[in-house]
PDB file of N, CA, C and O in Angstrom:
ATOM      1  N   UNK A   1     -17.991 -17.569  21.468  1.00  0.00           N
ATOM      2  CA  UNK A   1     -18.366 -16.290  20.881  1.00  0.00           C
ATOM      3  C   UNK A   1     -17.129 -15.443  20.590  1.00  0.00           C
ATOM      4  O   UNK A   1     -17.111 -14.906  19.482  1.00  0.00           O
ATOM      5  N   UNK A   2     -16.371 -15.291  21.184  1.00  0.00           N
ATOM      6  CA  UNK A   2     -14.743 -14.470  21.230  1.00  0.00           C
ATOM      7  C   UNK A   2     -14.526 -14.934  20.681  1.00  0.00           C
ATOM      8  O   UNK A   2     -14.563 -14.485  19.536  1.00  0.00           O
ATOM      9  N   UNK A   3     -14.043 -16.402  20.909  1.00  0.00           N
ATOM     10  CA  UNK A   3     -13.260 -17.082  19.230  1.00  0.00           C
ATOM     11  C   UNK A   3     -13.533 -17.195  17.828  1.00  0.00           C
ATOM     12  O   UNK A   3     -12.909 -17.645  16.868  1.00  0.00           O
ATOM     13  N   UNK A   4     -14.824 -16.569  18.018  1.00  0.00           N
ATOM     14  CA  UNK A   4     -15.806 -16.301  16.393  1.00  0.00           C
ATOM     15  C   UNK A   4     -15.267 -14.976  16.020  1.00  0.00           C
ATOM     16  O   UNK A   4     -14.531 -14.885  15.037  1.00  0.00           O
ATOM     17  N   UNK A   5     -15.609 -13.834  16.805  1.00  0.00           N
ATOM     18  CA  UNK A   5     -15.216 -12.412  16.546  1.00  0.00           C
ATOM     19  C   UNK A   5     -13.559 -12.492  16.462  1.00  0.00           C
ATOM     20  O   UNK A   5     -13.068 -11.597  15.775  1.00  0.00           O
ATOM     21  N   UNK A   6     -12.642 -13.412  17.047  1.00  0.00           N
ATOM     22  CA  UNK A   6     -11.311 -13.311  16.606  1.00  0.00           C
ATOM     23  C   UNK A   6     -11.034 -13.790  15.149  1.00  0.00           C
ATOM     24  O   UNK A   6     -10.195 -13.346  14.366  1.00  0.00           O
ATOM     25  N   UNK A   7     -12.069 -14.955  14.936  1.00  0.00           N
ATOM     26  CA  UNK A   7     -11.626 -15.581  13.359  1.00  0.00           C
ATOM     27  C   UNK A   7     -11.987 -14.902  12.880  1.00  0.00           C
ATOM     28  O   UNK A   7     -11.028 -14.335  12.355  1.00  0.00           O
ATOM     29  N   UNK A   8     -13.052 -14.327  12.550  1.00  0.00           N
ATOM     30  CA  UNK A   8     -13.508 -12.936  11.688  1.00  0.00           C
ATOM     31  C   UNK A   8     -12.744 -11.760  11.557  1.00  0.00           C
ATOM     32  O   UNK A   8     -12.575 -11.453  10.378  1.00  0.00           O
ATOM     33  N   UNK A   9     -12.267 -11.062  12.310  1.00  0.00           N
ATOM     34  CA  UNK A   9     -10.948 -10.127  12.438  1.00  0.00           C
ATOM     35  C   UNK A   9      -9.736 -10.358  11.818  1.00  0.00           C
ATOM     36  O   UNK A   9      -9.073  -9.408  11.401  1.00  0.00           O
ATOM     37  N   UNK A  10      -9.333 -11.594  11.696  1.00  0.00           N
ATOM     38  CA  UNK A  10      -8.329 -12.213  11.437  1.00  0.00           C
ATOM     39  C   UNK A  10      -8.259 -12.500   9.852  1.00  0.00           C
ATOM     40  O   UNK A  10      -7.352 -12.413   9.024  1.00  0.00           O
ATOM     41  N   UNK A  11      -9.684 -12.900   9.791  1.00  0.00           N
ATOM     42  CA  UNK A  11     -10.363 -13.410   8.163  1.00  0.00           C
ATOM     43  C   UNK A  11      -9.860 -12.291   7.287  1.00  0.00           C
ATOM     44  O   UNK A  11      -8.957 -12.259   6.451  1.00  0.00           O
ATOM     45  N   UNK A  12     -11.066 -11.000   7.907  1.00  0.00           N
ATOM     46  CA  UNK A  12     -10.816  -9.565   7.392  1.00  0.00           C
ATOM     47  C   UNK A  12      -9.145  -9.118   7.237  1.00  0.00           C
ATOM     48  O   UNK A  12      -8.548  -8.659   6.264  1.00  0.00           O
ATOM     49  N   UNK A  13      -8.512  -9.563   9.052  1.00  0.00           N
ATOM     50  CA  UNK A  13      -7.080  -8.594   8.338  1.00  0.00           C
ATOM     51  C   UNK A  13      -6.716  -9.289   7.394  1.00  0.00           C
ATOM     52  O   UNK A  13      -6.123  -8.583   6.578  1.00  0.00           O
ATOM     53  N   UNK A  14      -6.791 -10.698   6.982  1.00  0.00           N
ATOM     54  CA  UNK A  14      -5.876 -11.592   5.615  1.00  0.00           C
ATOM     55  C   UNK A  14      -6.354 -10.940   4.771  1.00  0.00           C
ATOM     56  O   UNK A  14      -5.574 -10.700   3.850  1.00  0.00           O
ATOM     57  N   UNK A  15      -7.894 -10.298   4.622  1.00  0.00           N
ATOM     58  CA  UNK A  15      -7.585 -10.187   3.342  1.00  0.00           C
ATOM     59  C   UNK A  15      -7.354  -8.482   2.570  1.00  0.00           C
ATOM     60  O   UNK A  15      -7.320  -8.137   1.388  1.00  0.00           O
ATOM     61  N   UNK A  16      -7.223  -7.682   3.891  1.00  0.00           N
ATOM     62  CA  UNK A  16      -6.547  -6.446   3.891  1.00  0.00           C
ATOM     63  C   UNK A  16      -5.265  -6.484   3.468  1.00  0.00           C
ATOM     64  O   UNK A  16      -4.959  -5.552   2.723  1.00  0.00           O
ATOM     65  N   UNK A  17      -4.030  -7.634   3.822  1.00  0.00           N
ATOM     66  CA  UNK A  17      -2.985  -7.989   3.608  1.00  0.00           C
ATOM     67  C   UNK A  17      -3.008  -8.237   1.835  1.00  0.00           C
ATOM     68  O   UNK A  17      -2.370  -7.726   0.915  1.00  0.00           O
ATOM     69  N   UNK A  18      -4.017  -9.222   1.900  1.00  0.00           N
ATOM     70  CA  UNK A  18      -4.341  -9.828   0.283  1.00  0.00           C
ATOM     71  C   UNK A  18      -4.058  -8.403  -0.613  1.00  0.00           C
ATOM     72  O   UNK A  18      -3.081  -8.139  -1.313  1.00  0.00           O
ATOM     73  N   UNK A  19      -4.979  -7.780  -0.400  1.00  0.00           N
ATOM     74  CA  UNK A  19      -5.419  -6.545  -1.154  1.00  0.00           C
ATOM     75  C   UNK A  19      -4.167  -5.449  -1.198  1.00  0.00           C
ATOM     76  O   UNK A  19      -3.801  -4.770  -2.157  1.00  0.00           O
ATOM     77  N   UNK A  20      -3.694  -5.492  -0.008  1.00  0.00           N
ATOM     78  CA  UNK A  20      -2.458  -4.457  -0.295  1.00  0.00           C
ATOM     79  C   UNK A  20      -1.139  -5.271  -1.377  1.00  0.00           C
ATOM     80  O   UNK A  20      -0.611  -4.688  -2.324  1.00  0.00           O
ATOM     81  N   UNK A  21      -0.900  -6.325  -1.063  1.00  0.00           N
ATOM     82  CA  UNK A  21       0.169  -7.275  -1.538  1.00  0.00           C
ATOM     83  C   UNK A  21      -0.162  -6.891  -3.040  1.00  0.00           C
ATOM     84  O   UNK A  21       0.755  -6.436  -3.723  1.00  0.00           O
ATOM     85  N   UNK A  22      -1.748  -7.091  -3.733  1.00  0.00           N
ATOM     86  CA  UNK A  22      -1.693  -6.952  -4.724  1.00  0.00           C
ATOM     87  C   UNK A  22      -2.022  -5.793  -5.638  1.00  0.00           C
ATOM     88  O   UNK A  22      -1.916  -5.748  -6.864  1.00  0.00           O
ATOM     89  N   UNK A  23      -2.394  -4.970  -4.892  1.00  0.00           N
ATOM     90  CA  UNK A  23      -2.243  -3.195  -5.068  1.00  0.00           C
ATOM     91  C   UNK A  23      -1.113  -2.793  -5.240  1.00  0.00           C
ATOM     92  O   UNK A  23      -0.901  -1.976  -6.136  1.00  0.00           O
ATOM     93  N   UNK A  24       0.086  -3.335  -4.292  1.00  0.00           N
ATOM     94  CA  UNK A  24       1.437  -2.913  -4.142  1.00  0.00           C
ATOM     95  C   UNK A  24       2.477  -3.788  -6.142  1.00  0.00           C
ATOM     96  O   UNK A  24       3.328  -3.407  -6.945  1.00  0.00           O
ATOM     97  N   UNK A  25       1.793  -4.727  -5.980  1.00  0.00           N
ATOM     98  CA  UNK A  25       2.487  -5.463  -7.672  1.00  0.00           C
ATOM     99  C   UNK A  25       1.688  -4.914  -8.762  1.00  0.00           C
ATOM    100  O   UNK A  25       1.965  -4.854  -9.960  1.00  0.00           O
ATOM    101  N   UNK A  26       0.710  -4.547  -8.173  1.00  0.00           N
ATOM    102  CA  UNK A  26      -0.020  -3.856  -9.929  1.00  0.00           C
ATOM    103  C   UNK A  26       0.416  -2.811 -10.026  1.00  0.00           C
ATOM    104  O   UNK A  26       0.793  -2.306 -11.083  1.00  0.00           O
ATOM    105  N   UNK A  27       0.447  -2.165  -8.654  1.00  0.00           N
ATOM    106  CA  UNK A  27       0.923  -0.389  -9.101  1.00  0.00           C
ATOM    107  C   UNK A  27       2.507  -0.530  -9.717  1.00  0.00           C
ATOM    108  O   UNK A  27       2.908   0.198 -10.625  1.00  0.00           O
ATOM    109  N   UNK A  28       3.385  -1.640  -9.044  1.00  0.00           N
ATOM    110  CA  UNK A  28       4.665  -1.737  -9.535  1.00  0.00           C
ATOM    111  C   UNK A  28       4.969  -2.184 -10.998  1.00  0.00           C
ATOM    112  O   UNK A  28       5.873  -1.833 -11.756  1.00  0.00           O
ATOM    113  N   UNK A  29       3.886  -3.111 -11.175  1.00  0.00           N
ATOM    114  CA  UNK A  29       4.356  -3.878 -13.078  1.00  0.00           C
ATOM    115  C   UNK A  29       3.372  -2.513 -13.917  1.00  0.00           C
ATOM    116  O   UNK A  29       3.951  -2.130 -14.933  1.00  0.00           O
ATOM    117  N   UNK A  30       2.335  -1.938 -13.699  1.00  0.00           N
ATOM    118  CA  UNK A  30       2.076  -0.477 -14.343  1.00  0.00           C
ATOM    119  C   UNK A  30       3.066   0.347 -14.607  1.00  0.00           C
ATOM    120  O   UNK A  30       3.333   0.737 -15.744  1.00  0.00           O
ATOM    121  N   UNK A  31       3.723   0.692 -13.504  1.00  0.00           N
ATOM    122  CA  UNK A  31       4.965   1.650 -13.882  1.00  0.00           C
ATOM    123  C   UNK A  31       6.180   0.989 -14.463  1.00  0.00           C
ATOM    124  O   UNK A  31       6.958   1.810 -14.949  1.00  0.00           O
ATOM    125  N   UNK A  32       6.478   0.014 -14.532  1.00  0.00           N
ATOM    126  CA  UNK A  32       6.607  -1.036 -14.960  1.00  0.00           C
ATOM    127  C   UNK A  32       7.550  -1.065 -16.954  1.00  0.00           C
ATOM    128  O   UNK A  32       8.643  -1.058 -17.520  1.00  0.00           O
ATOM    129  N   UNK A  33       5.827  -1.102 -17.222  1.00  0.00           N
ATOM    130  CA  UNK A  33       5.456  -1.577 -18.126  1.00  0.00           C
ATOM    131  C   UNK A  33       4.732  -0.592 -19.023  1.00  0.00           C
ATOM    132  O   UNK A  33       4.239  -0.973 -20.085  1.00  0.00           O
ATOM    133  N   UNK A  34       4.627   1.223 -18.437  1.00  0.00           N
ATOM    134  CA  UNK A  34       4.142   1.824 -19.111  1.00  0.00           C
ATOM    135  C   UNK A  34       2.587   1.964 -18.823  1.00  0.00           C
ATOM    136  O   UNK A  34       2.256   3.150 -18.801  1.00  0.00           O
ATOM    137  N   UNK A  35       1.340   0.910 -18.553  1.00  0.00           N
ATOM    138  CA  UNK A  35       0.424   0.252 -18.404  1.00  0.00           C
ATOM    139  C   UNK A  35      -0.404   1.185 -19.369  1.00  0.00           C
ATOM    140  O   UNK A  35       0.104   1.853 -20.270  1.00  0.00           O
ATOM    141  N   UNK A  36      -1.793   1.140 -19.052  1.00  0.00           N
ATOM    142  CA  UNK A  36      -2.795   1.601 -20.277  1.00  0.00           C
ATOM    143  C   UNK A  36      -3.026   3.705 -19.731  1.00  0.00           C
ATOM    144  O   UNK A  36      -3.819   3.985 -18.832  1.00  0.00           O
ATOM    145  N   UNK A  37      -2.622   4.264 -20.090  1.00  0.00           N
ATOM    146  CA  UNK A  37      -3.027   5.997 -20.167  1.00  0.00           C
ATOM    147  C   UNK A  37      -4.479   6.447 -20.440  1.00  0.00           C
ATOM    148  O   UNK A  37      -5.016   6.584 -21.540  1.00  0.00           O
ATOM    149  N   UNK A  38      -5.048   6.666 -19.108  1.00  0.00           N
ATOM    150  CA  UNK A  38      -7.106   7.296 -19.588  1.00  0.00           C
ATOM    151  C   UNK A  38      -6.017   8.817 -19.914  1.00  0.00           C
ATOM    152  O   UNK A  38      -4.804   9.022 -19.956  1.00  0.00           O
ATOM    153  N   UNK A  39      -7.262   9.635 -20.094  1.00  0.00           N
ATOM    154  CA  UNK A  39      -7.630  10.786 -20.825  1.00  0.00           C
ATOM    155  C   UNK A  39      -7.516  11.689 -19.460  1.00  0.00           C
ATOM    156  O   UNK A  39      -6.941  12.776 -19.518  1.00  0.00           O
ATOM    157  N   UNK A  40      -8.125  11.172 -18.124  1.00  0.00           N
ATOM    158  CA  UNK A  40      -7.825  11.621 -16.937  1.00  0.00           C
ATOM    159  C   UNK A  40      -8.199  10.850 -15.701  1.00  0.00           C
ATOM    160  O   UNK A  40      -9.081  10.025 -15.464  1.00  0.00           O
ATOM    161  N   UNK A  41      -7.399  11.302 -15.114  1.00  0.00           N
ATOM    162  CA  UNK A  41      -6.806  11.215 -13.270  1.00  0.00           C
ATOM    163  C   UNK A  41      -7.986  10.079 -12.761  1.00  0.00           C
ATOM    164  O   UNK A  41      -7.903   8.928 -12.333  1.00  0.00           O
ATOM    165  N   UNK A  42      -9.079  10.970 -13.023  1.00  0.00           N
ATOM    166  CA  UNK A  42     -10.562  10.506 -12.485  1.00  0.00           C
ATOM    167  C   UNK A  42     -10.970   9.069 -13.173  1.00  0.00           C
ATOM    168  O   UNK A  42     -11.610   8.215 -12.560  1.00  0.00           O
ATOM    169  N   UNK A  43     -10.487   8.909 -14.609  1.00  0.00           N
ATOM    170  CA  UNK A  43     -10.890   7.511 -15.303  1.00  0.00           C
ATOM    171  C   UNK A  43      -9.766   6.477 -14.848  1.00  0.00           C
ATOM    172  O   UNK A  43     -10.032   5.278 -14.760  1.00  0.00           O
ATOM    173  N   UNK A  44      -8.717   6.897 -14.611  1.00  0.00           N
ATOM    174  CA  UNK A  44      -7.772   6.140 -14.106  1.00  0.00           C
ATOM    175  C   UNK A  44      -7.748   5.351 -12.964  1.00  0.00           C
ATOM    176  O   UNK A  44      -7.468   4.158 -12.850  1.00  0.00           O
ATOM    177  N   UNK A  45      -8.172   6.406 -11.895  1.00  0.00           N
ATOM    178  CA  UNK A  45      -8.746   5.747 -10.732  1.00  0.00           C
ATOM    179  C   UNK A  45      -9.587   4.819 -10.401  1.00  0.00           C
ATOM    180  O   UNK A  45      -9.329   3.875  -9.654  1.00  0.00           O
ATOM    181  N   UNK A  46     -10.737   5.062 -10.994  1.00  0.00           N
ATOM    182  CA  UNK A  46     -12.400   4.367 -11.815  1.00  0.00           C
ATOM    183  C   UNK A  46     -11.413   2.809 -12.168  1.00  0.00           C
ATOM    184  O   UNK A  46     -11.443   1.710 -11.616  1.00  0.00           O
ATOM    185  N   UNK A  47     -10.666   3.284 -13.215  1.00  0.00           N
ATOM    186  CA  UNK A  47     -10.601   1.835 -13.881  1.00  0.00           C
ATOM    187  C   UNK A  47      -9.810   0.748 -12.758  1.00  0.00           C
ATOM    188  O   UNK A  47     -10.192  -0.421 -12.706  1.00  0.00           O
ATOM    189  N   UNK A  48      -8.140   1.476 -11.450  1.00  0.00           N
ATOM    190  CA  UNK A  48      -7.510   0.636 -11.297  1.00  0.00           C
ATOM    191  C   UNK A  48      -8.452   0.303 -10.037  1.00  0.00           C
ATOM    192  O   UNK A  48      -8.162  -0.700  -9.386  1.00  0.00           O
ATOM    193  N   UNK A  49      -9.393   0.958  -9.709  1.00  0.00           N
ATOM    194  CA  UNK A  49     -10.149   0.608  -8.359  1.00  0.00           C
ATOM    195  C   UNK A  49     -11.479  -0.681  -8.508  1.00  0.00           C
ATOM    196  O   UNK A  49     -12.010  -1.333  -7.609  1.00  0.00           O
ATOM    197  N   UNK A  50     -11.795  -0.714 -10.441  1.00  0.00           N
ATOM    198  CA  UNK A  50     -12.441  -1.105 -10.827  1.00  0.00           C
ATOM    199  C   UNK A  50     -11.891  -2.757 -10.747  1.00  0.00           C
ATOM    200  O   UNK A  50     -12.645  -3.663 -10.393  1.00  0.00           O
ATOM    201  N   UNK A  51     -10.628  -2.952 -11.090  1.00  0.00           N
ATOM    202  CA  UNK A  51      -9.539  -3.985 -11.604  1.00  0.00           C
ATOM    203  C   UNK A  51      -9.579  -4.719 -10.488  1.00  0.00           C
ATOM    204  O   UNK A  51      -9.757  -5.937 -10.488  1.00  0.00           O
ATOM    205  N   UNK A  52      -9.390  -3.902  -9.313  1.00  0.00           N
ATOM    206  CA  UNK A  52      -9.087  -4.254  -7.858  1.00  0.00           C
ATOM    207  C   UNK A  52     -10.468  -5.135  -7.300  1.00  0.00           C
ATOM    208  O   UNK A  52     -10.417  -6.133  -6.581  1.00  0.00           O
ATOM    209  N   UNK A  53     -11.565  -4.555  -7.773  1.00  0.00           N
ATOM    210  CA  UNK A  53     -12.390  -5.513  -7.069  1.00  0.00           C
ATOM    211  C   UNK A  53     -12.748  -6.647  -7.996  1.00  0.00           C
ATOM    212  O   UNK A  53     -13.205  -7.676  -7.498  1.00  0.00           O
ATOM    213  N   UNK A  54     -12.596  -6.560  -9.192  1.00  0.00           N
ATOM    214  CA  UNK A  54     -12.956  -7.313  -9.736  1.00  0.00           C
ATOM    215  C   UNK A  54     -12.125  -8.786  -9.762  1.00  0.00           C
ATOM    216  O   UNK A  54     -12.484  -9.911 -10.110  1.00  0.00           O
ATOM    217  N   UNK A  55     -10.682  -8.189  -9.161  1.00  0.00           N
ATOM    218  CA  UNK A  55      -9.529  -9.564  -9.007  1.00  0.00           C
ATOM    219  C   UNK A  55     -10.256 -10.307  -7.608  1.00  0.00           C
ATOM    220  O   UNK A  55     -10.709 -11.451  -7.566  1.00  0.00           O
ATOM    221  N   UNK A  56     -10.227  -9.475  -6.687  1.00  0.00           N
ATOM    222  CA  UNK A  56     -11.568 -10.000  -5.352  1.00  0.00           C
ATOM    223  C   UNK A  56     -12.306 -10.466  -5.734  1.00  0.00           C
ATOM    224  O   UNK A  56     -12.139 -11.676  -5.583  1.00  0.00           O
ATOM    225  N   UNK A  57     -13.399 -10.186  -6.347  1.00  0.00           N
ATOM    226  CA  UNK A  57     -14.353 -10.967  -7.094  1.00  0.00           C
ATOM    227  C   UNK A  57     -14.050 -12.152  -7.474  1.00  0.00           C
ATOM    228  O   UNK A  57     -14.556 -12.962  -6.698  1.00  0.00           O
ATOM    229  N   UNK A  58     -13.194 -12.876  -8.682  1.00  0.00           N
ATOM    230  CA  UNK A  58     -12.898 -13.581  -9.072  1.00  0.00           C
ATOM    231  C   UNK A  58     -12.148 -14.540  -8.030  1.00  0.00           C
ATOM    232  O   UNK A  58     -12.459 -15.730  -8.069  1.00  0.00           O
ATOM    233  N   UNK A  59     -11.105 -14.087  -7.024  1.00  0.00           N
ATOM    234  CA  UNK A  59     -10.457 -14.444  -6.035  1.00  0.00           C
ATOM    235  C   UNK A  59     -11.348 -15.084  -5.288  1.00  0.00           C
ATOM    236  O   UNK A  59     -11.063 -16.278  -5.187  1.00  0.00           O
ATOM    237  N   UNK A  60     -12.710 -14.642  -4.491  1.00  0.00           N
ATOM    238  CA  UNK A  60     -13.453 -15.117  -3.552  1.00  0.00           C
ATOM    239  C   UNK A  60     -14.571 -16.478  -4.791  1.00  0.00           C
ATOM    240  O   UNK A  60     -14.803 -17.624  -4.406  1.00  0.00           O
ATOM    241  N   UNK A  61     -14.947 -16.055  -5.864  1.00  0.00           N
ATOM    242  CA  UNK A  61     -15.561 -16.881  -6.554  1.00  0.00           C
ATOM    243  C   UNK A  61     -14.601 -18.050  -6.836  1.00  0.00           C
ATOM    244  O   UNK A  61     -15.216 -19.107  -6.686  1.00  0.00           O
ATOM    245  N   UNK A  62     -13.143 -18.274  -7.238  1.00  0.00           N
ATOM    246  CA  UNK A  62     -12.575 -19.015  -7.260  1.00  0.00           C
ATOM    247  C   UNK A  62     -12.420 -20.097  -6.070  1.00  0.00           C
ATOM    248  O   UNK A  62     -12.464 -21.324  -6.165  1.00  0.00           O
ATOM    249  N   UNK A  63     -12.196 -19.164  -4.732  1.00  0.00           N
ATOM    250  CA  UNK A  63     -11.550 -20.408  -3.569  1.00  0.00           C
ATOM    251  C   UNK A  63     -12.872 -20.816  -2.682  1.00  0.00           C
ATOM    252  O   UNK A  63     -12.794 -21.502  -1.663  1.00  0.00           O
ATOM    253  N   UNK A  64     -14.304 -20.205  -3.310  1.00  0.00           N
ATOM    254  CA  UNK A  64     -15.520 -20.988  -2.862  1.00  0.00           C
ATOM    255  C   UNK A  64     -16.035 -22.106  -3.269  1.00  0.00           C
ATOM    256  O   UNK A  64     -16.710 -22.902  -2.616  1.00  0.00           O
ATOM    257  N   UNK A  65     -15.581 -22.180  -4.788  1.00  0.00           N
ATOM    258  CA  UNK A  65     -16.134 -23.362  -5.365  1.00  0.00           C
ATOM    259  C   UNK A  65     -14.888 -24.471  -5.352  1.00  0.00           C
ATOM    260  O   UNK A  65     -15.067 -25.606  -5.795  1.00  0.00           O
TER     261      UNK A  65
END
């Protein structure tokens, strides 16, 4: 039972790690590169928070099949 709740913890922190690693290169090649300009603050957010799960998405659909 412990060794279940440790792999799970462990699962989760990888992929807290995952998520920052690639939060930390998008925000860097954006500034970068200029990246795409919303209209405001609020659509900006929307979209890179949008980007973010959707790379998860694809990430977890990819290494299941």
């Amino acid at each position: 039972m412990l060794d279940q709740i440790i792999k799970n913890c462990l699962d989760q922190m990888q992929e807290f790690v995952n998520g920052v690693i690639f939060l930390i290169s998008f925000l860097a090649l954006r500034r970068r590169t200029g990246g795409f300009h919303m209209k405001t603050f609020k659509a900006c957010y929307v979209a890179t928070i949008g980007t973010f799960i959707g790379v998860l998405l694809v990430k977890n659909i990819m290494y299941t099949k």
